[in-house]
N, C-alpha and C positions, 0 to 999 in steps of 0.2 A: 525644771520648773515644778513636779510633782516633788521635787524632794524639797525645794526650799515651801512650799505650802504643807506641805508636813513638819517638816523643821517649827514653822511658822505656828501651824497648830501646835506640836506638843510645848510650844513655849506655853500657849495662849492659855492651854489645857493646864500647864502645872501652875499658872499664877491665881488661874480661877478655884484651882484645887485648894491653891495656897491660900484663897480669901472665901473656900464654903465655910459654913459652921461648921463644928464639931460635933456632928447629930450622934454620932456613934462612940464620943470617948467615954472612955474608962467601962465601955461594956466589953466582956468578953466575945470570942466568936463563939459562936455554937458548931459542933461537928456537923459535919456533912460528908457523902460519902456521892464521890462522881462514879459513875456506872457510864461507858464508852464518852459522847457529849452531850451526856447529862448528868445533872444534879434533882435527882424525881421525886426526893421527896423535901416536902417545904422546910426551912430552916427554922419556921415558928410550929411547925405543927399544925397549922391552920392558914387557910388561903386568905389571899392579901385582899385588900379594898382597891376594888379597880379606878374609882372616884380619888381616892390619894393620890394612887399611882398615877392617873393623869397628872395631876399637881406636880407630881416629884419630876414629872416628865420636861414639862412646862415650865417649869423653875429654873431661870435662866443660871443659878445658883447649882443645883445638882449637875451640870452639863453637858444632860442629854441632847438639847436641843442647842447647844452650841456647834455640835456636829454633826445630827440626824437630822431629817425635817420627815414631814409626814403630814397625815389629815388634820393639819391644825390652822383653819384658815385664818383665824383672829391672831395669829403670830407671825409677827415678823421677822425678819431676817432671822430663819432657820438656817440649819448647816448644811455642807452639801460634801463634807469630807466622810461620812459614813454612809452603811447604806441609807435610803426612807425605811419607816418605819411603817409605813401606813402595810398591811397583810404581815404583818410579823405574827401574828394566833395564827397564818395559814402554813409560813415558812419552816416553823418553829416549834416546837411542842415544850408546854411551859419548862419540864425537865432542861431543856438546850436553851429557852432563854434565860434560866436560872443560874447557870454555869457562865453563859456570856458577861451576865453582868459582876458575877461573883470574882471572878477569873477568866475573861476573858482570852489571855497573853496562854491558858492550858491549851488553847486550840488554835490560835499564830502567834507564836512566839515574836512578831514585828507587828502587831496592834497596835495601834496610838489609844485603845481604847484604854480608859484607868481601871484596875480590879478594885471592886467596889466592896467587895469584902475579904479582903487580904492584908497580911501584914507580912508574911514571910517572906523574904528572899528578892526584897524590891529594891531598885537605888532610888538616891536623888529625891527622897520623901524629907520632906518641910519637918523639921523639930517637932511644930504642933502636934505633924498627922502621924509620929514616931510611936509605931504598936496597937493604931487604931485603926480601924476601916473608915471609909470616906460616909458610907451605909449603917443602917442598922439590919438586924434581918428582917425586921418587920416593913424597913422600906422596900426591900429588894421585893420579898413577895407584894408588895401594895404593886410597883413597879410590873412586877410578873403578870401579876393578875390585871392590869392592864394592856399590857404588849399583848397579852391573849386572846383578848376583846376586837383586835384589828383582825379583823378575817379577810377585809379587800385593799 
């Protein structure tokens, strides 16, 4: 039963993939350098907007909340296939949720989670999303800089 609700999600997960915008094509990545399971320093040089990051969060589009749920009581049918979300700034330290979202699959190679700033060495990527990240880096930290703000 866990595998076909996995199965089930990563369909769900690649056709939603397959139908987000293109927030991030034709940008290049910016280098980043992972230190154990973290990535510590920001990919823009500057810390994110946690009022975004909400947004990006919430955006049934980016989808986060297709498979997390959390302190988000005005939203409905959250996920329940990852962890919640809600104490991720206490779990986490932005360094490790920067990596999670970046490259998630660097720290369990059988994640359903999608590397949200990745191009390398992926299969079964949609034409469109072919060399581009799903993110830009300035969402990821808007993203960061929110998950950091949950401390319960």
């Amino acid at each position: 039963m866990a595998r076909s609700a996995i199965q089930i999600a990563g369909r769900w997960l690649a056709a939603a993939a397959f139908l987000l915008p293109c927030a991030a094509g034709g940008q290049e990545l910016r280098p980043y350098t992972v230190t154990g399971d973290a990535i510590m320093e920001s990919l823009t040089g500057a810390p994110g907007d946690a009022a975004r990051g909400r947004a990006l969060v919430l955006e049934r589009t980016s989808t986060c909340i297709l498979c997390h749920s959390g302190p988000f009581p005005e939203e409905k049918f959250q996920g329940d296939l990852a962890p919640n979300l809600a104490g991720s700034g206490s779990r986490w330290s932005e360094g490790q949720l920067r990596l999670r979202l970046v490259n998630a699959s660097r720290l369990n190679p059988a994640t359903i989670m999608p590397s949200y700033y990745r191009v390398e060495g992926l299969d079964r990527v949609g034409p469109a999303w072919r060399g581009k990240p799903i993110l830009t880096a300035e969402q990821i930290e808007d993203i960061v800089a929110y998950l950091a703000t949950l401390r319960e």
